[in-house]
N, C-alpha and C positions, 0 to 999 in steps of 0.2 A: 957863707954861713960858718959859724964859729964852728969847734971840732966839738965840744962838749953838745952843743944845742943839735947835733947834726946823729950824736950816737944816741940822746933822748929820744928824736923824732921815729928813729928803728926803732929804739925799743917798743914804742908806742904803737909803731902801727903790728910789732910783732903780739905784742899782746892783745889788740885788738881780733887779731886774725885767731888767738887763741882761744879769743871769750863769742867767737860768733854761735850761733844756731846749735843746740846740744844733738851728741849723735845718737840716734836711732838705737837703744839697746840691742847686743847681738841675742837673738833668739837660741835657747839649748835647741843644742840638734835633738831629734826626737829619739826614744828611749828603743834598743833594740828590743823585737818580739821576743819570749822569753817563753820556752817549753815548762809542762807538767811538772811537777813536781812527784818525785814516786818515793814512795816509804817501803820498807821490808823488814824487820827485824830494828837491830840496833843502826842499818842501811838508809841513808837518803840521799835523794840525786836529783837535781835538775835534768829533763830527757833532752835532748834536743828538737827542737822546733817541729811541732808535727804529727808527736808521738804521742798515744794515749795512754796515762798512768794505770788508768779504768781497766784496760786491756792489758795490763800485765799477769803471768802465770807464774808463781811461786811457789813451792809443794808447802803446807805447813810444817811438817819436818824438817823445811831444810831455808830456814828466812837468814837472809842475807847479812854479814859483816865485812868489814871492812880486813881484817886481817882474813876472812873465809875467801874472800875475792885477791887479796893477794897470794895466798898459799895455793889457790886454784889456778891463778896467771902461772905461775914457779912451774906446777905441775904440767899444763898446757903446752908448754913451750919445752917438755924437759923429755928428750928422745930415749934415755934410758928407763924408761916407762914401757919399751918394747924388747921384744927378745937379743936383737941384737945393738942396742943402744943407738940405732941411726933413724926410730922414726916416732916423730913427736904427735899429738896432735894437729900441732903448728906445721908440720910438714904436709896435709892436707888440705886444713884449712890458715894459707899463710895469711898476714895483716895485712903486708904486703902488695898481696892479690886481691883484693876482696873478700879475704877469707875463706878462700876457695883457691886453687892451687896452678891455675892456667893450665890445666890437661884435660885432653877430653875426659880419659877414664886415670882413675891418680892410681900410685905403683905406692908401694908399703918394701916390708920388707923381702933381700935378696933380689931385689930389684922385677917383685913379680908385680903383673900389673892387672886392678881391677875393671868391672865389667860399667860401675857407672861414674856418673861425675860429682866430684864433692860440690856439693853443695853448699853456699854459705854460713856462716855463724851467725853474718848478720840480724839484728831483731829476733834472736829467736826467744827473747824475753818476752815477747808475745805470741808464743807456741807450745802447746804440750806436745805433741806426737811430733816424733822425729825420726830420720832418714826419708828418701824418696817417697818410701811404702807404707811408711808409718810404724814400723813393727816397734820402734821404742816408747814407751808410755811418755816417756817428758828426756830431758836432757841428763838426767841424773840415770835411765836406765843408756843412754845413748851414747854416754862419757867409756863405758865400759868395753862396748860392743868390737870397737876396732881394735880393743886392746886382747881380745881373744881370738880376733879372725888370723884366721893362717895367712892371707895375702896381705894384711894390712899392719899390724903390730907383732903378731904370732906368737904373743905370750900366753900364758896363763895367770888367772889373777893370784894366783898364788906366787907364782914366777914373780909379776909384776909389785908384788906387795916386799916381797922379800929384796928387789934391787931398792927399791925407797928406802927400807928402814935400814940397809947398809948406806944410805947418806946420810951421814950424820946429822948436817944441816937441817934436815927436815923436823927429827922430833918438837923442837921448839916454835917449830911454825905449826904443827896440829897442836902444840899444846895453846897457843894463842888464839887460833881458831875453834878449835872444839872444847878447851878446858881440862884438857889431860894429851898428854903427848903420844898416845895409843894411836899406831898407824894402820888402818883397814882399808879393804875397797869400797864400801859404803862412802866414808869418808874421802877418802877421792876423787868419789864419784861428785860428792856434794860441792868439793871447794870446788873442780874443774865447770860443774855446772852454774855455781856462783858467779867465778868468774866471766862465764860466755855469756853471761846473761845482765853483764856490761859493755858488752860489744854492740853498741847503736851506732844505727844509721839515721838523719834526718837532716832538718834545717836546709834543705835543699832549696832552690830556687822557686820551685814547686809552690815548697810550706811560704815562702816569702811573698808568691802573689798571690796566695789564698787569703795573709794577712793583709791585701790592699795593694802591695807592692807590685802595682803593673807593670815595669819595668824588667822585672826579674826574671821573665821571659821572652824567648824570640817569638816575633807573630808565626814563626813554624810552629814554637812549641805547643802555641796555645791554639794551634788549629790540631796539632796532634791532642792535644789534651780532649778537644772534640770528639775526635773521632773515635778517640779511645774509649770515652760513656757515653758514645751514640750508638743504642742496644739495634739500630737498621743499619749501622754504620761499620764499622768493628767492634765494637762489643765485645771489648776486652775486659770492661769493668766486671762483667758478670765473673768470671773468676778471680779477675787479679783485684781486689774489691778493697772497699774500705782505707784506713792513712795506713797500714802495711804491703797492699795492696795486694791480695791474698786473702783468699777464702779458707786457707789452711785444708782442704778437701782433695779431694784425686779426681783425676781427668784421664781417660782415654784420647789422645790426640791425633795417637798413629805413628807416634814416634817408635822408631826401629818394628814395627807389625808387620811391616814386607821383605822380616829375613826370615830365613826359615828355622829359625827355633828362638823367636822373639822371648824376652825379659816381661814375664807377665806382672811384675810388677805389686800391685796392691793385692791382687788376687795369693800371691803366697801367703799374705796375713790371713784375709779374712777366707778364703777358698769361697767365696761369692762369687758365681758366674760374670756380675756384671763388674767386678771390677777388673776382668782382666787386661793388661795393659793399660791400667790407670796409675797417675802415680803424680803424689802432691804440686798445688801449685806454690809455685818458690814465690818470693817476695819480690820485689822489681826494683826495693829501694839500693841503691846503688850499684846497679844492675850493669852498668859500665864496668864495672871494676873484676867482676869477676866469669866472665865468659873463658870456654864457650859455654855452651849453651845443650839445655834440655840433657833429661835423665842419663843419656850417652853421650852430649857433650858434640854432640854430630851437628851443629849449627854456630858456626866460626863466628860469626858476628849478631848485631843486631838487626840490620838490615835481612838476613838469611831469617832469621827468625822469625820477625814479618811477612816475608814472602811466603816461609813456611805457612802459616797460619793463612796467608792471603788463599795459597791455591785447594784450601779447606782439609789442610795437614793429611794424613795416607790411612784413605778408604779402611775400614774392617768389620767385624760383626761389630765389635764392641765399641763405635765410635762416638764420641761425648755429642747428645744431639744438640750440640751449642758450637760444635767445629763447622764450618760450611765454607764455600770460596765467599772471598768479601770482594772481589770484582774492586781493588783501588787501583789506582793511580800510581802513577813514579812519584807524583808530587804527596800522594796520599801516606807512603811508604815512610819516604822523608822527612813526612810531620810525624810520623808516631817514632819516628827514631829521635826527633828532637824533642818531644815529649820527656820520653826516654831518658833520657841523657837529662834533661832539668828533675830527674830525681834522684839525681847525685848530688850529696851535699857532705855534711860534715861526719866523720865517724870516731868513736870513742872508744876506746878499749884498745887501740895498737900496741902500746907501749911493752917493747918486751924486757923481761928483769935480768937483774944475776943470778943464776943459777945457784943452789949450794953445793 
């Protein structure tokens, strides 16, 4: 065969091979679930997956901006807010940790240390009443509160207002925020609460097989997810309720009742016989992140936690008639831990700033 007829003959059968059977168009991968959309003011956000806009709490006085949510991060994070410049809010509740500080009971300043555990930031976009007991009306009386305690910040807000406006940096940030560069504690109180009420937790693996995605948990988790809204079973939903999972209410458990001069807890608010030793139920959404655990922090893990709750939490007058032994399993233990654990997903609001 000639050379010319022999380089036709490839070419031919290469083009043949390229005009065969058309391929199969690739199909778009399917479109991610995509959270609520929430509005506040001149404020709007996509939540993350899970989260219900419906259920957010915003004071009318105090609707959210973008420059209010950054001067509140600044403040958050900024330790000379305290008497002796080393404690922030961030130093309780760090990003880090889950917003919560990895100690049983968290130390403020001169290194003295309190009697419960911080508690997260997380979601609290979906709560008015704040600390354990309730005693803050929303996050705006509750920005204040550590900022006058002697063990925790040990300022005054007068103290506290006076180291601000000696930052220079600052005027220009309340004047972008509030419209005049006038520095108060009101105002403080608003941007700090602004800000914290960008800290979400969701999108978790959880929110992803609720949307269909059955893959997105282990057959542990979904046998803990069982047992978890099985009201003959554990019957944990009945308090930890709803997509925060949290009833926002106080509970008698039995936690610390068997020392002898127990932390009565909701009863210092409202001096109600029956709320003694009750005190709100936390959120669970990313409940890995910020242990230990319960109002003193006395339960190291998740696993303890459960067990706690399994052997019907410690006896008292005041006991929530919803504690009981639930008689599970090691295997049973195990599911509600992996449950557990698939309601950690994505969180928003870590980023910390430059200070001025």
């Amino acid at each position: 065969m000639r050379p010319g007829l022999l380089a036709g003959t490839i070419a031919t059968v290469l083009a043949l091979g390229c005009t065969g059977a058309p391929k199969e168009p690739q199909k778009a991968a399917p479109a991610a679930p995509q959270g609520e959309t929430f509005t506040s003011g001149e404020y709007t956000a996509t939540l993350p997956l899970g989260l219900q806009a419906s259920a957010a709490y915003v004071p009318d006085n105090n609707p959210m901006s973008q420059p209010k949510i950054e001067l509140g991060r600044k403040l958050y994070f900024d330790g000379r807010l305290s008497k002796d410049g080393t404690i922030s809010c961030a130093t309780c509740h760090d990003a880090d940790k889950g917003f919560s500080d990895g100690r049983s009971t968290s130390m403020g300043v001169a290194h003295q240390t309190g009697a419960r555990n911080a508690p997260t930031v997380m979601n609290r976009l979906f709560s008015k009443e704040q600390f354990w007991d309730g005693r803050a009306a929303d996050l705006e009386a509750q920005a204040l509160g550590p900022v006058q305690n002697p063990i925790e910040m040990g300022h005054t807000l007068e103290g506290m207002i006076s180291n601000v406006k000696g930052i220079q940096g600052y005027a220009p940030e309340f004047q972008a925020a509030f419209g005049t560069p006038d520095i108060n504690a009101d105002r403080v109180a608003q941007a700090i609460a602004s800000y914290e009420r960008t800290v979400l937790a969701g999108n978790a693996p959880y929110d992803l097989f609720q949307t269909g995605d059955k893959s997105a948990m282990s057959e542990s988790a979904v046998r803990g997810m069982s047992l978890f809204n099985d009201k003959d079973k554990a019957n944990c939903v009945t308090c930890h309720a709803g997509f925060n999972f949290t009833d926002e209410s106080y509970h008698n458990l039995g936690v610390g009742m068997d020392k002898p001069n127990p932390d009565w807890g909701r009863f210092g608010v409202t001096k109600q016989e029956f709320d003694k030793g009750a005190f709100k139920t936390p959120t669970l959404r990313n409940v890995t992140q910020s242990g230990p655990y319960m109002h003193d922090g006395g339960e190291a893990s998740l696993l303890e936690v459960v067990k706690f709750y399994d052997k019907g939490g410690n006896p008292n007058k005041w006991l929530s008639k919803e504690i009981k032994p639930l008689h599970l399993t090691d295997q049973d233990r195990a599911d509600l831990v992996a449950f557990l654990e698939a309601l950690t997903g994505e969180v928003r609001g870590r980023e910390k700033p430059t200070l001025p």
